[in-house]
Each structure stands twice: as structure tokens, then as C-alpha cells.
VEXLUM-724650 format. One record per atom (N, C-alpha, C, O): atom name; residue number from 1; x, y, z; residue in one letter. Coordinates in steps of 0.02 Angstrom, whole numbers, plus 32768, in hexadecimal, padded with zeros to 4 digits. Layout:
CA, NUM, X, Y, Z, A
...
//
This chain:
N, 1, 6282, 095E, CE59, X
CA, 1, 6256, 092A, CE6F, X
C, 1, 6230, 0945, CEAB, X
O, 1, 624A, 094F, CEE2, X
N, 2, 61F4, 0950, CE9E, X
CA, 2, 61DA, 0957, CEE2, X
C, 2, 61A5, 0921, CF00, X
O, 2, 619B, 08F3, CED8, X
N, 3, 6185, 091B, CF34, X
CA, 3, 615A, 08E1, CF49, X
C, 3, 6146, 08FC, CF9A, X
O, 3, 615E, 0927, CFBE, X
N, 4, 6108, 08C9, CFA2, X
CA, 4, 60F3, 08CD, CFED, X
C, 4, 612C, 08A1, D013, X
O, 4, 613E, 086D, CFF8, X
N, 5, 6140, 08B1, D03F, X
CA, 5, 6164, 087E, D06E, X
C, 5, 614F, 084F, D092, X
O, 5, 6144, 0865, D0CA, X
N, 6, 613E, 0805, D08D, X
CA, 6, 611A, 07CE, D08A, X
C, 6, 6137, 07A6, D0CB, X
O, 6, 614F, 076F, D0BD, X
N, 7, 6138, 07B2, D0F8, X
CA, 7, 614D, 077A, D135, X
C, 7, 61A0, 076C, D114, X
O, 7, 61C6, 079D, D116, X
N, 8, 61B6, 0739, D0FE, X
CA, 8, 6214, 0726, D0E2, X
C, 8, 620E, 0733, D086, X
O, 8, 623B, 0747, D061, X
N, 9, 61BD, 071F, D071, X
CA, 9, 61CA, 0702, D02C, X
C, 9, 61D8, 0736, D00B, X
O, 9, 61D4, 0730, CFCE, X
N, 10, 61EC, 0778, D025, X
CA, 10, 61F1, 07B4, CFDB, X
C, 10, 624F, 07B1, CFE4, X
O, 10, 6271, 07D8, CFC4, X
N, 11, 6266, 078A, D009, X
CA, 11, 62C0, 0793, D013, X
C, 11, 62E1, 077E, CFE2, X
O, 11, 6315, 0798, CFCE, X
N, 12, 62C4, 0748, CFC9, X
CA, 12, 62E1, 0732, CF8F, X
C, 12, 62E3, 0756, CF4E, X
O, 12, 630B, 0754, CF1F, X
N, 13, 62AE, 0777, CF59, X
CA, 13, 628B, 07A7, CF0F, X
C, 13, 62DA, 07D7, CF1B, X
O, 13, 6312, 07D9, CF04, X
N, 14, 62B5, 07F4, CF48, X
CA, 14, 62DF, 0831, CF5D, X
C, 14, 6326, 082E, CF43, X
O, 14, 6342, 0853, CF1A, X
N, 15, 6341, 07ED, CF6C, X
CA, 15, 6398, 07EB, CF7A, X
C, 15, 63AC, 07E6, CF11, X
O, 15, 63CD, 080F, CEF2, X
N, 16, 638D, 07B0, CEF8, X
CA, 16, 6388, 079C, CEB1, X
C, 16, 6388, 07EF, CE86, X
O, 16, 63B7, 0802, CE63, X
N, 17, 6364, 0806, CE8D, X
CA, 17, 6345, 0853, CE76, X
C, 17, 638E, 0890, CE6E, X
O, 17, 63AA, 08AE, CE3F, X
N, 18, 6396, 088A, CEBE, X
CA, 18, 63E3, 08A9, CECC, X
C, 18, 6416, 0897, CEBC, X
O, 18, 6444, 08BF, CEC5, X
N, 19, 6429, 084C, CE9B, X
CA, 19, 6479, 082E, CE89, X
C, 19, 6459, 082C, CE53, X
O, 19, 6475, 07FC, CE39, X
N, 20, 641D, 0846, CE19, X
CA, 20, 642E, 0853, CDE5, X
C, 20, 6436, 0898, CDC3, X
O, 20, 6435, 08A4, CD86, X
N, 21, 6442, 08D5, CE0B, X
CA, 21, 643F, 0905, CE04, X
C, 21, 63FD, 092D, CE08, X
O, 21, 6401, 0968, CDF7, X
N, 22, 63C8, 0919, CE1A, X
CA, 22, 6386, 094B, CE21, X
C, 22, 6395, 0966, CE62, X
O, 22, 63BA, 0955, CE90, X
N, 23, 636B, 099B, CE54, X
CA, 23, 6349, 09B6, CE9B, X
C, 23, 6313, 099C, CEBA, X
O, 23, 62DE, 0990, CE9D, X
N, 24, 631D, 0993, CEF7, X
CA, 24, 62E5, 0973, CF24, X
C, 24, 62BB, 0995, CF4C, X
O, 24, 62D5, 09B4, CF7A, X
N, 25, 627C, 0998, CF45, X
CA, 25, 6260, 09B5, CF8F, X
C, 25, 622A, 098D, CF98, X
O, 25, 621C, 0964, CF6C, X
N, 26, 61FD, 0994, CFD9, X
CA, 26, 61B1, 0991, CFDF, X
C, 26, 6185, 09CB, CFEA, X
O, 26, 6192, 0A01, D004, X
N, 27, 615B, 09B9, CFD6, X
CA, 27, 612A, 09CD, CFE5, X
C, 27, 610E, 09C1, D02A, X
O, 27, 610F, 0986, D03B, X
N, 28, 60EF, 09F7, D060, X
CA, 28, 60BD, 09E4, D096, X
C, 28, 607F, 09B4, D078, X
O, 28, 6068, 09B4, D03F, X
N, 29, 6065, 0983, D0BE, X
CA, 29, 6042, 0958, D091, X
C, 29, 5FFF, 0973, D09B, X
O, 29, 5FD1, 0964, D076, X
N, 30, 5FF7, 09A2, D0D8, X
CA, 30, 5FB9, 09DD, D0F0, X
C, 30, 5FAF, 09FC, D0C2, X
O, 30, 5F74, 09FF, D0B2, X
N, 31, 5FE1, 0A22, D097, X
CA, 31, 5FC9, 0A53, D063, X
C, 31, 5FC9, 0A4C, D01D, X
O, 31, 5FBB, 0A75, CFF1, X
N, 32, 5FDE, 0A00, D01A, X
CA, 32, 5FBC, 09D5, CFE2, X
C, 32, 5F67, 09E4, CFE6, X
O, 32, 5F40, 0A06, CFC4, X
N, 33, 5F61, 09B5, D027, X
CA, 33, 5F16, 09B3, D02F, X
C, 33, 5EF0, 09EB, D02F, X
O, 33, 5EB7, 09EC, D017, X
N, 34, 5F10, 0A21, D04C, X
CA, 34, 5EE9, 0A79, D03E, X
C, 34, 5EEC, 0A8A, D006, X
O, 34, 5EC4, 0AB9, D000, X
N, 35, 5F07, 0A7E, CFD2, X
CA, 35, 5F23, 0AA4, CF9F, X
C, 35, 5EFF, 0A79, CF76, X
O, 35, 5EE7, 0A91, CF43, X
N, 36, 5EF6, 0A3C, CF83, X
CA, 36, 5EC7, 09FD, CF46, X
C, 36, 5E82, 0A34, CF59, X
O, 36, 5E74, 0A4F, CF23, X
N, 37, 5E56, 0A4E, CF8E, X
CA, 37, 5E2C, 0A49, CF99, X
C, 37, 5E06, 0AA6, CF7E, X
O, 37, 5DD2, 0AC4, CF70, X
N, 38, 5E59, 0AAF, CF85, X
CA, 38, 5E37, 0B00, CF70, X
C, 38, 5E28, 0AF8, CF15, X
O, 38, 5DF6, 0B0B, CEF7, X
N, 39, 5E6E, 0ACF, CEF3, X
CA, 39, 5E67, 0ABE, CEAD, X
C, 39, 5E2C, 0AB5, CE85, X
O, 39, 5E12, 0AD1, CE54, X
N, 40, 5E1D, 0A76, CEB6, X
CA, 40, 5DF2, 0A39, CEA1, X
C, 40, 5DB2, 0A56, CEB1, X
O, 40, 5D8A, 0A5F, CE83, X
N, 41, 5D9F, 0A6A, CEFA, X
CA, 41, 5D66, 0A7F, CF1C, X
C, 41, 5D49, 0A1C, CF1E, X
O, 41, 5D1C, 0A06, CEFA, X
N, 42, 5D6E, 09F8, CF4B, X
CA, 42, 5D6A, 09B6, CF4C, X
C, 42, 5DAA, 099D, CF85, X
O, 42, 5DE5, 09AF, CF84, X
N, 43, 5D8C, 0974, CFB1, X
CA, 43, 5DCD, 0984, CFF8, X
C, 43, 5DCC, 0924, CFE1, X
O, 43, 5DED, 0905, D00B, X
N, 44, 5DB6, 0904, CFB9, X
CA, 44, 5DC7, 08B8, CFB2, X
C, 44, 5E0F, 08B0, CF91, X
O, 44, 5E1E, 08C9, CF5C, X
N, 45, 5E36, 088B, CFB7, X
CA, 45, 5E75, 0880, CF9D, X
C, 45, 5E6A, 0867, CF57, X
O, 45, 5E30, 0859, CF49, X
N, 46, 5E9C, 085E, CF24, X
CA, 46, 5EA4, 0819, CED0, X
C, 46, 5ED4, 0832, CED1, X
O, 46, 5EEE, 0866, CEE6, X
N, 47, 5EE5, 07F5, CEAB, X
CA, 47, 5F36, 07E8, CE92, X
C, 47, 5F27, 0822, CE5D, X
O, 47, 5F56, 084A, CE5D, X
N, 48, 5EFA, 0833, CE33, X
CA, 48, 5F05, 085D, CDF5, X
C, 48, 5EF6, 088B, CE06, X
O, 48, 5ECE, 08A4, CDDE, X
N, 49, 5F02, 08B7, CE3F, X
CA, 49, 5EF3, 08FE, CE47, X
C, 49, 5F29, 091C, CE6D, X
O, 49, 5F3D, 0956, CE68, X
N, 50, 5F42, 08E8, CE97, X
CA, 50, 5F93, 08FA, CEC9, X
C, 50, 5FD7, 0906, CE8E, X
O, 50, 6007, 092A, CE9D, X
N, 51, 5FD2, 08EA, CE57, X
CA, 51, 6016, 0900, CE51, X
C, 51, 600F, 094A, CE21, X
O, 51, 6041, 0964, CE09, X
N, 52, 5FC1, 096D, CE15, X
CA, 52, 5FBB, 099E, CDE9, X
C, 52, 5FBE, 09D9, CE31, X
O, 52, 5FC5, 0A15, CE25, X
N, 53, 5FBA, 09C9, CE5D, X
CA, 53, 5FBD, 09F1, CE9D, X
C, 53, 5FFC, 09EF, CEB4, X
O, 53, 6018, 0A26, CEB3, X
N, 54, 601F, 09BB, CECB, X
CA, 54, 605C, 09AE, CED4, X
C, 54, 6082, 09E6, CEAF, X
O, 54, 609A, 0A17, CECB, X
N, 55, 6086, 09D9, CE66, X
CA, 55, 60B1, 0A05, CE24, X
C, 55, 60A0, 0A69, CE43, X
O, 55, 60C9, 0A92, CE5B, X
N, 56, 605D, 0A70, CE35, X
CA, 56, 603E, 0AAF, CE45, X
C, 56, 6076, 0AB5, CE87, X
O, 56, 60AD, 0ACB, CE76, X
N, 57, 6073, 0AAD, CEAD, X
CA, 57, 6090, 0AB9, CEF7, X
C, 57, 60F6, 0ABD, CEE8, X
O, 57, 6120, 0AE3, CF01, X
N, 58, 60FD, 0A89, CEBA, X
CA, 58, 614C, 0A8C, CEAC, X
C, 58, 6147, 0ACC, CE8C, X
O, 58, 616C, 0AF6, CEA4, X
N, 59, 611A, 0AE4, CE4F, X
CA, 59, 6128, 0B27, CE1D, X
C, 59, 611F, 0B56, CE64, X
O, 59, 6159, 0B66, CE73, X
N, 60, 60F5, 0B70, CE90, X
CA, 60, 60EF, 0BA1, CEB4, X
C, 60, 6131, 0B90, CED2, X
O, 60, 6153, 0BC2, CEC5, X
N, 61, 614D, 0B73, CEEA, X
CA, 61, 6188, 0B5C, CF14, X
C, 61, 616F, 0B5D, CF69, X
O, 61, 6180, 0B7D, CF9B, X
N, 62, 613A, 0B24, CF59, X
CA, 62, 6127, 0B33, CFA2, X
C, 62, 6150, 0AFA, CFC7, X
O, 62, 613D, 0AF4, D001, X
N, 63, 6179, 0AD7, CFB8, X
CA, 63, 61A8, 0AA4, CFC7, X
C, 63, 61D2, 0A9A, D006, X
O, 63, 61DC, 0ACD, D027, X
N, 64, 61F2, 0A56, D01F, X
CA, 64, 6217, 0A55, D04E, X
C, 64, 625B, 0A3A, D03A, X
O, 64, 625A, 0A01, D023, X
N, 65, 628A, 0A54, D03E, X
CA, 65, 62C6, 0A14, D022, X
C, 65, 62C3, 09E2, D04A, X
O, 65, 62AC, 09E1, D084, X
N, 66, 62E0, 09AD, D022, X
CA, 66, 62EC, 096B, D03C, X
C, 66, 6335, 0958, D047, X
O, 66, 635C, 0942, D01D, X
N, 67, 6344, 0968, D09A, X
CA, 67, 637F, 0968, D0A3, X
C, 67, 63AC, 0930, D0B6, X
O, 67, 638E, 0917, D0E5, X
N, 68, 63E6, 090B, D0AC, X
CA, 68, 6407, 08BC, D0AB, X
C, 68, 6434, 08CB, D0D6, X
O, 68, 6462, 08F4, D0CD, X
N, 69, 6424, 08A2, D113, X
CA, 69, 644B, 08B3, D152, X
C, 69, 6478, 0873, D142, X
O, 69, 6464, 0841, D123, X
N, 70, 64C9, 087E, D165, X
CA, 70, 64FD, 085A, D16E, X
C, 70, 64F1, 0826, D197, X
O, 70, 64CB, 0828, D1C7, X
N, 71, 6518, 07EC, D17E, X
CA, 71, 6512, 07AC, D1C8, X
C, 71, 6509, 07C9, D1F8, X
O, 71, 64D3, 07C3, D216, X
N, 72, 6543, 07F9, D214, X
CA, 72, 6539, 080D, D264, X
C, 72, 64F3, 0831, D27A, X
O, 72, 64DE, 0826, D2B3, X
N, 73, 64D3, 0857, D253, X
CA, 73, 6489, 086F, D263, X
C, 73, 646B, 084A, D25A, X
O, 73, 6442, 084B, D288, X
N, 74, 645E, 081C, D236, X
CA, 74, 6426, 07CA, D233, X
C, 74, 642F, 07C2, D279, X
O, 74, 6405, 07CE, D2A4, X
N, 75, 6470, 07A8, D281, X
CA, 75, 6475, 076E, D2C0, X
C, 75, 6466, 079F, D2F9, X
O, 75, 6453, 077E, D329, X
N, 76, 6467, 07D4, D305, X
CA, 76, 644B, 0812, D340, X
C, 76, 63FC, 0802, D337, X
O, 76, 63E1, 07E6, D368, X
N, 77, 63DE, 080D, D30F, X
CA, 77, 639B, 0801, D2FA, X
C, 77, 6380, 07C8, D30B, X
O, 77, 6343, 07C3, D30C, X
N, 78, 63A5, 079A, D318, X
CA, 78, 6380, 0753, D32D, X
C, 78, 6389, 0752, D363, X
O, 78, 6363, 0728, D37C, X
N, 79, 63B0, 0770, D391, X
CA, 79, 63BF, 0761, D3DB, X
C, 79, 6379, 0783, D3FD, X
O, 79, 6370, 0781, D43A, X
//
């Protein structure tokens, strides 16, 4: 599973993705936008051009894992 990392809403994807056994990562959401623009030769975001860029970027493995921190690192993270 890969994806842009969206403010909270990609956690659910994510966590769902991983307890059915996928692999998770993201993608940078900068080199989405570089990488749409070198593709495309077109720097306007659409829904129908991010996930053929998105994919391109998972095959190169230009990826980040998406890593699931324990209660105790959450609750560090909010302090």
C-alpha cells in the first residue's frame, strides 16, 4: 500500500493495510508534485494523474515506510 501522507486521514488506510498483511509506505508529497511535472510536463494537481505517479514512484522505490509507533511513543509525541 503506498499513499501521500494526508494530515491523520491516511492512518486508517495504513493501520487496515498492515493487519491485513501489506506493506506500507509513502510517498514524499514534494516529489509527487516533481515527478507529476517532469511526467506530465503539467505542475496542476487531479485526482487522475496522482495515483499513476504515486505507483511510478512505488515501482522506482522512491518510498518512505510507514512506521506504527507503540502507546508509549504516541503519548511522548503529544507532550
Amino acid at each position: 500500500m503506498i499513499c501521500e501522507p494526508t494530515g491523520q486521514y491516511h492512518n486508517k488506510l495504513m493501520r487496515a493495510s498492515r493487519r491485513l498483511g501489506f506493506f506500507t509506505n509513502f510517498v514524499n508529497t514534494e516529489a509527487v508534485a516533481k515527478f507529476r511535472v517532469v511526467e506530465t510536463n503539467d505542475n496542476n494537481k487531479t485526482d487522475q494523474k496522482d495515483p499513476r505517479v504515486i505507483g511510478t514512484l512505488g515501482k522506482l522505490n522512491k518510498v518512505i515506510e510507514f512506521r506504527r509507533l507503540d502507546d508509549n511513543h504516541l503519548m511522548l509525541r503529544k507532550l
